[in-house]
GUFIDREN-671470 format. One record per residue: residue in three letters; x, y, z of N, C-alpha, C in turn. Coordinates in steps of 0.001 Angstrom, whole numbers, plus 500000, padded with zeros to 6 digits. Layout:
<sites>
ALAXYZXYZXYZ ...
</sites>
This chain:
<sites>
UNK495939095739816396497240095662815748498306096332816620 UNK497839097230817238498768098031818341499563097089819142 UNK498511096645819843498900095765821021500030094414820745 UNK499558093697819321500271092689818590502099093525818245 UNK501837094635818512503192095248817967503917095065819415 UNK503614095491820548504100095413821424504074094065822495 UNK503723092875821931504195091441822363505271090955821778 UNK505618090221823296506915089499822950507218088446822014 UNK508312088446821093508311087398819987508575085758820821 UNK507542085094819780508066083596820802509258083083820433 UNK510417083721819756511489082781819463512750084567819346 UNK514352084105819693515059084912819739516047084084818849 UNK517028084819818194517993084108817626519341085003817385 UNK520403083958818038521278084572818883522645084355817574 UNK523662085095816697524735085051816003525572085648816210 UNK526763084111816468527759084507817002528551084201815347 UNK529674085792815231530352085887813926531961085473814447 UNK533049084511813779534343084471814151534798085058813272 UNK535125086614813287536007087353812607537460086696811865 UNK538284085772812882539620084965811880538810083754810946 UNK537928083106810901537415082347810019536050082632809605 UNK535633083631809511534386083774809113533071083165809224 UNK533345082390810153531731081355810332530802082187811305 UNK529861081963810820528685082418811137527572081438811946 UNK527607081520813172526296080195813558525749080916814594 UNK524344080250814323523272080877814943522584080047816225 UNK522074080717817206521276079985817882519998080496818210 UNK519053079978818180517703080243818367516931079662819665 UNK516478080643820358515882080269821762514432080539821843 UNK513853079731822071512478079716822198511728080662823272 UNK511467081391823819510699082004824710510634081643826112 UNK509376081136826083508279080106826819509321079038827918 UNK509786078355827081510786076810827470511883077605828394 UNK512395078748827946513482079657828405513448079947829367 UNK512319080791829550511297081294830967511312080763831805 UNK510483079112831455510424078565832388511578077449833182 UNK512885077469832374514054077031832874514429077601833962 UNK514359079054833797515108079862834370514431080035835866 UNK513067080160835455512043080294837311512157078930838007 UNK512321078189837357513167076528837868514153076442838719 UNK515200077262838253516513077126838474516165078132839867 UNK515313079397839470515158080113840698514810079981841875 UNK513750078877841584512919078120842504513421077036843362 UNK514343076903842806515268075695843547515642076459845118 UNK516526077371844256517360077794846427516152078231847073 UNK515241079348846606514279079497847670513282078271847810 UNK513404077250847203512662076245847899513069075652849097 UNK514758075398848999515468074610849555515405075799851275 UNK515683076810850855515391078164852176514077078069852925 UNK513574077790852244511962077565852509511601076129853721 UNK512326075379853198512258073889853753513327073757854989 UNK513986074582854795515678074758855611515074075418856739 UNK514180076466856914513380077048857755512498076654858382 UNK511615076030857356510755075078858369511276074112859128 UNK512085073531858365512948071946859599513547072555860717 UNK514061073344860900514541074592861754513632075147862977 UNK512488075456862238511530075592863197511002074619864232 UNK510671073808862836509995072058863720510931071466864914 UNK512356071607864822513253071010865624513510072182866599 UNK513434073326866772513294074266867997512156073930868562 UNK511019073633867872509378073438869016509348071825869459 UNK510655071124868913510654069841869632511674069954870795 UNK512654071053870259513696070666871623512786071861872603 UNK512275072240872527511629072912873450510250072540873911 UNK510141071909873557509287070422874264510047069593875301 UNK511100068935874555511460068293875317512152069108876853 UNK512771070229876491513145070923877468511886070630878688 UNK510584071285878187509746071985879222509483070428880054 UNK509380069341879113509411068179879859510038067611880574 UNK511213067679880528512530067540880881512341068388882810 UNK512120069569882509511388070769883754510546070576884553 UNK509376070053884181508486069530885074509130068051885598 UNK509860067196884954510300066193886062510488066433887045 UNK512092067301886325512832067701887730512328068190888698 UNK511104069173888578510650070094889081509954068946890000 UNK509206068069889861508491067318890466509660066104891548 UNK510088065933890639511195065275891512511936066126893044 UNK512050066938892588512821067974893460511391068760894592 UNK510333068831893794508627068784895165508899067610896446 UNK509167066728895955508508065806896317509798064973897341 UNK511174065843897164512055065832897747511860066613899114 UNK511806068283898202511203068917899687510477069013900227 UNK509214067941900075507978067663900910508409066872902002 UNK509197065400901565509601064355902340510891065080903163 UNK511071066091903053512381066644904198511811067263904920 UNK510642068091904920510118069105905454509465067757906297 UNK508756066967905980507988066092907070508666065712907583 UNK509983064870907144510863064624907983511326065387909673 UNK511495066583908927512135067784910140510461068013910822 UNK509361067842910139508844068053911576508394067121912065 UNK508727065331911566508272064752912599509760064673913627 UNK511339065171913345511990065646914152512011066596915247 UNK511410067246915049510905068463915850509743068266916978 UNK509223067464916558507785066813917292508523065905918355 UNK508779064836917940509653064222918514510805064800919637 UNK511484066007919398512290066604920685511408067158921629 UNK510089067969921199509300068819921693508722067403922896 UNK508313066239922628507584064902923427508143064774923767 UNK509878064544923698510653063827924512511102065184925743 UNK510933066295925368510982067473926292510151067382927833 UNK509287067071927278507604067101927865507480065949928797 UNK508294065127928295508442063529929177508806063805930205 UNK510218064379930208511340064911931568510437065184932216 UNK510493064373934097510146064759935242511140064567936158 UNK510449065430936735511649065597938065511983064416939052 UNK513084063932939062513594062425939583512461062332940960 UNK512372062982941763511891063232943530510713063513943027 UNK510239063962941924508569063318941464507969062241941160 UNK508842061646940246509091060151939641509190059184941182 UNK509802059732941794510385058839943107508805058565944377 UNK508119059208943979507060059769944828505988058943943981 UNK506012059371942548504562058617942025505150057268941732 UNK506151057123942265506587054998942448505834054395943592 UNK505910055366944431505418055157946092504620055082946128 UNK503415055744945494502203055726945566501386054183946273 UNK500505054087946774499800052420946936498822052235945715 UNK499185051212945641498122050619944360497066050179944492 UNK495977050374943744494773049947943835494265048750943209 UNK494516047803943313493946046336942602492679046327942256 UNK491969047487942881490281046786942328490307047629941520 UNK490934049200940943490576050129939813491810049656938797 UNK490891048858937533491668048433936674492302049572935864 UNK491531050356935183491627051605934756492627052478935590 UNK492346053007936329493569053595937264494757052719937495 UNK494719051290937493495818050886938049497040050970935938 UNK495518050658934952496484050910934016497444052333933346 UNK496915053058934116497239054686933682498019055327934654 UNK498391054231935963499411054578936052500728053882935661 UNK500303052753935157501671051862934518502229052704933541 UNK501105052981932662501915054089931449502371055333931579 UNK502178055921933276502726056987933272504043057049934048 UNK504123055708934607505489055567935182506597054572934883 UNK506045054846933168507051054018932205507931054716931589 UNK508702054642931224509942055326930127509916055256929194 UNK509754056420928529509458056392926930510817056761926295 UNK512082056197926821513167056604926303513649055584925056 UNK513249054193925197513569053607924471512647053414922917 UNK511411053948923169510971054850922032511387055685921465 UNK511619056380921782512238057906921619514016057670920637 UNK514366056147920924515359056182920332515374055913919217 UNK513935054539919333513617053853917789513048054439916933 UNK512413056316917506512096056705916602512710057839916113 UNK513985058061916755515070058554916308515639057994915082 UNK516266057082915486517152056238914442516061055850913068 UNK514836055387913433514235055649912365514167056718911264 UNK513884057948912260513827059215910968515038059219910221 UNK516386059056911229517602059142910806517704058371909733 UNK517345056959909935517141056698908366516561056578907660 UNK515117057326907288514395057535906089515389058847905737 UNK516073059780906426516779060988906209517829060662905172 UNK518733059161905928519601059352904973519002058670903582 UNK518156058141903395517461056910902457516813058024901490 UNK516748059316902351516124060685901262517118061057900744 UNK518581061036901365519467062151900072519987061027899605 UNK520135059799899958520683058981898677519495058618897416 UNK518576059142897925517171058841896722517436060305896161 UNK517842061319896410517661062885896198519461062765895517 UNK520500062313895615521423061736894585521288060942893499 UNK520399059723893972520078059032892810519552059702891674 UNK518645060617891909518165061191890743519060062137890133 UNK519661063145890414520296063985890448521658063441889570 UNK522341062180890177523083061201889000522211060511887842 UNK520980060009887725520434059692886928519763060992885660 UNK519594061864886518519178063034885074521068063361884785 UNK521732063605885267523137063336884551523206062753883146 UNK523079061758884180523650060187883021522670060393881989 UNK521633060832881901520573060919880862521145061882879900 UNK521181063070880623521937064364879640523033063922878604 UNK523940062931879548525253062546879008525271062009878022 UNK523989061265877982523561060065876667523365060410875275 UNK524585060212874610524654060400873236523054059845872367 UNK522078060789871725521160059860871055520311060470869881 UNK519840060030869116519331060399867591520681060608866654 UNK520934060865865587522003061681864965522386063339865103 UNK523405063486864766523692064932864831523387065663863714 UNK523069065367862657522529066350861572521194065529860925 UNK520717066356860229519537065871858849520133064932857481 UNK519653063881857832520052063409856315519922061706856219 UNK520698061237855655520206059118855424522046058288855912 UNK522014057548856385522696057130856987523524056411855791 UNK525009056572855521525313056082854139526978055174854200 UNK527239054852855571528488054753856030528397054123857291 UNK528150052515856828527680051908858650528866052066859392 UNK529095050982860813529842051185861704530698049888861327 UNK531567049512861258532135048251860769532554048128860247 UNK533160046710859455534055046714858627534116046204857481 UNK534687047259856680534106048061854791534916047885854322 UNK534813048264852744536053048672852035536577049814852524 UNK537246050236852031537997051710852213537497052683851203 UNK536804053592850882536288054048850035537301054722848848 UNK538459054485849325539602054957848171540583054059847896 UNK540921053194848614541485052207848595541403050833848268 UNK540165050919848327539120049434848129539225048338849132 UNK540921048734850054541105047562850843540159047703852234 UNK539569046147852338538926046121854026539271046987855331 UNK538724047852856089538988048561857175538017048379857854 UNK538057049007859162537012049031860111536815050594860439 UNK535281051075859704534887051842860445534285052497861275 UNK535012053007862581534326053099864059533524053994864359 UNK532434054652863070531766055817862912529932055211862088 UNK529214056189862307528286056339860507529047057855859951 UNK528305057298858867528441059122857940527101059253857831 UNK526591060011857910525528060656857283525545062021856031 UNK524959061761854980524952061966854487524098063357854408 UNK524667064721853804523682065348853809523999067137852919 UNK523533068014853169523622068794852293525012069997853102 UNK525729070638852265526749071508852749526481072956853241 UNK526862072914854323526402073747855672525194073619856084 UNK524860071829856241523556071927857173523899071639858818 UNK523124072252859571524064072606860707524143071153861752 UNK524889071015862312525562069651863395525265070157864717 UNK524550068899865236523853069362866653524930068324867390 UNK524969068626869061525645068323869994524712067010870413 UNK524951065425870295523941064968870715523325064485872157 UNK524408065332872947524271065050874584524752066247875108 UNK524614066655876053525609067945877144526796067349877426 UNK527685068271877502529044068046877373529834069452877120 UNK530985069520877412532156069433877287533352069762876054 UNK533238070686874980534269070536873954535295070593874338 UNK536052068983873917537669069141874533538358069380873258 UNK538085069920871776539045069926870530537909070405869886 UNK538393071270868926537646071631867364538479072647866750 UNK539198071679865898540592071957865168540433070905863863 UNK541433070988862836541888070085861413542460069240862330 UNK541962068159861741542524066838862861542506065844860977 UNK544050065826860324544039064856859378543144064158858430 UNK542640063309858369542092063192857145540348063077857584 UNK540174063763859219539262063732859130538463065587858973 UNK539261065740858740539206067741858322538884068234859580 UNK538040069171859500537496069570860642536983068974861505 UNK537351068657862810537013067783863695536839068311865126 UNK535665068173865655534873068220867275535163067094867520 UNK535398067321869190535408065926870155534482066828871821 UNK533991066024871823533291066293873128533060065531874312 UNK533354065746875394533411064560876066532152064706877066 UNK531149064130877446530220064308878116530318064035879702 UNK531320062864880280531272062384881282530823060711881256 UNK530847060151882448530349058822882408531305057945881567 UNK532579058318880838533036057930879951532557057992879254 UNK531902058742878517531169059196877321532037060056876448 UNK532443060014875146533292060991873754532139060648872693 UNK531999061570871970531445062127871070532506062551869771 UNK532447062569868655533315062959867835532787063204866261 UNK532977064481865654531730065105864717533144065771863532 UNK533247064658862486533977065155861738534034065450859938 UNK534784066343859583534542066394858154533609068092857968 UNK533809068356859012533303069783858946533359070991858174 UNK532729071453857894532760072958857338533185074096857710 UNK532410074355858795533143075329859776532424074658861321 UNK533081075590862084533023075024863709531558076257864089 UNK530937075925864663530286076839865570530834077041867639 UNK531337075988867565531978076093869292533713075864869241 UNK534271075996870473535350075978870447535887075235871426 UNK537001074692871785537554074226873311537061074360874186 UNK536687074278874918535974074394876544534652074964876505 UNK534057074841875644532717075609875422531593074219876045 UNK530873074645877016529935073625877833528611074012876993 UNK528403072729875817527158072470875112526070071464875666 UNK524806071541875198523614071282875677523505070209874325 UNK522805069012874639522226068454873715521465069359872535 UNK521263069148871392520987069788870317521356071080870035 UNK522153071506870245522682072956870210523937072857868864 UNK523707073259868528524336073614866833526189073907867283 UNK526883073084866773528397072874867217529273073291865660 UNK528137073194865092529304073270863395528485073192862038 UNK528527072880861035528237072683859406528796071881858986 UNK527829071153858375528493070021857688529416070091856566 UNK530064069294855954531296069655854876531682068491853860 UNK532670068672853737533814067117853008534999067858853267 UNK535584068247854295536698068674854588537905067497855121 UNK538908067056854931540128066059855253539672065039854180 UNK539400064041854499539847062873853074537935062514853133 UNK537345062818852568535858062755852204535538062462851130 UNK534566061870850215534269061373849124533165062462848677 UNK532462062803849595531423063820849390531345064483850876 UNK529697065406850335529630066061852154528873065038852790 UNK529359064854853836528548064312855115529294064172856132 UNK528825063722857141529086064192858934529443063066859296 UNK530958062725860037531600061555860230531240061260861615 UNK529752060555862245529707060958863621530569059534864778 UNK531332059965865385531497058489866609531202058446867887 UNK530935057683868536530674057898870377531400056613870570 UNK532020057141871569533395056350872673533031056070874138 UNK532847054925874317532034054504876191533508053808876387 UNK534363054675877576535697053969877945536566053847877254 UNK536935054784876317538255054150875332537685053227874107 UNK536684052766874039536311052163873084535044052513872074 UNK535162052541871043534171052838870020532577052011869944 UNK531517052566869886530722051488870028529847051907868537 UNK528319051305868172527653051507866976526756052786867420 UNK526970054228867071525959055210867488524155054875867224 UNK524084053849866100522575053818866343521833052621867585 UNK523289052044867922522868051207869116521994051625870223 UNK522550053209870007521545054030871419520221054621870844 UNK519400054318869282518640054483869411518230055424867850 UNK519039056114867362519501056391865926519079056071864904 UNK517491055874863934517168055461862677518360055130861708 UNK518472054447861266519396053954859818518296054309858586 UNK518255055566858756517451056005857645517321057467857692 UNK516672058059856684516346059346856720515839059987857871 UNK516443061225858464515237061543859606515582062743859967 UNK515074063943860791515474065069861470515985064695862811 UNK517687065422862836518563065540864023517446065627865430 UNK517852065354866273517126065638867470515723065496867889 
</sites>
């Protein structure tokens, strides 16, 4: 009976009195049902923290994948550069050292011309043809040769060097987490109802989830830019623009030199937005093109 005294009642009942009219009404709350509303409601943000962390994680051990991969190319690329230079220079080096070694003295040369020849020693008569030949016009073809595998090495040792560029430069995946809800083309107006063309996606997604850079580049703006609120522009090179709007807050600023996936801002509904999501565009030359053209799911997926 002790113990029964000190359990909790399964029902509470709550009266509220209005002193100017006298009514009296009651409310009664059940326990149990109460309880478990409430560890619900609790359970929500640290779930959402929970999941916000892990995606967080998962996308640092991918861009750092891709990094280390990214490393060993180059790294191999750039071996295999200074292998083919180093052979280069010493079959240069070899080459001056033989052509050194050739030089005889004219009034020596002049003397082993004179010599009498022997018609019946085939062997002797061939060893001296080759020794009183000129190896100069060798010596040139294999000059000009090295000379150009040399230059055929730094325009191959540019090529790459512009090609991991142009790679970096390349706008690709989306810039945040979320489902693609705002194609590229031409829509209604979402407030207007009238037909427009829009030169973006939105993606759709939760407020302050963070906006990745989707190429290296360049911030040339991240300021309130009209009805698109907070607005990044980045320009990568190659004629490459980038443009990340509707923001929350900025994480970079003007001239700040970003890396593909590197966190630039938070997502929002800041300037003329219907909800939150991330207004993303990429610009090749002055002109707008479709961002999932380069590769971009039209669907749910993790940034980067």
């Amino acid at each position: 009976m002790l113990f029964s005294n000190w359990m909790l009642p399964k029902r509470y009942s709550l009266i509220v009195a209005d002193r100017s009219t006298g009514v009296i009404r009651r409310f009664t709350l059940a326990v149990r049902p109460t309880v478990v509303v409430m560890l619900a409601v609790l359970a929500l943000p640290v779930g959402w923290t929970v999941q916000t962390r892990r995606a967080a994680t998962a996308r640092i051990d991918h861009l750092q994948l891709q990094n280390a991969t990214l490393e060993v190319e180059n790294a191999g690329y750039r071996t295999a550069s200074a292998d083919l230079s180093a052979g280069i220079s010493g079959l240069q080096l070899a080459m001056m050292e033989l052509r050194d070694h050739s030089i005889v003295d004219p009034r020596v040369r002049r003397a082993m011309g004179r010599l009498p020849d022997n018609a019946r020693d085939d062997t002797a008569q061939a060893l001296r043809s080759v020794a009183l030949s000129s190896p100069t016009e060798t010596f040139n073809l294999l000059r000009d040769l090295l000379n150009m595998l040399d230059g055929q090495l730094s325009m191959a040792s540019a090529g790459v060097d512009h090609q991991q560029a142009f790679a970096a430069a390349t706008p690709i995946n989306l810039p945040s987490d979320g489902r693609v809800t705002g194609r590229y083309g031409y829509r209604p107006d979402p407030f207007t109802g009238e037909r427009s063309f829009h030169p973006a996606v939105d993606i759709s997604t939760g407020v302050g989830q963070p906006v990745f850079a989707t190429a290296d580049g360049t911030v040339d703006s991240a300021a309130a830019s009209g009805a698109f609120g907070n607005l990044i522009e980045i320009t990568h090179g190659f004629g490459l623009v980038t443009r990340y709007g509707h923001l929350s807050q900025f994480a970079a600023k003007a001239g700040d030199v970003v890396s593909r996936g590197e966190v630039i801002g938070y997502a929002g509904a800041t300037g003329r937005a219907t909800g939150i999501h991330v207004h993303y565009e990429v610009w090749v030359n002055g002109t707008p093109i479709n961002p999932l053209q380069l590769g971009s799911e039209p669907r749910s997926q993790a940034a980067n």
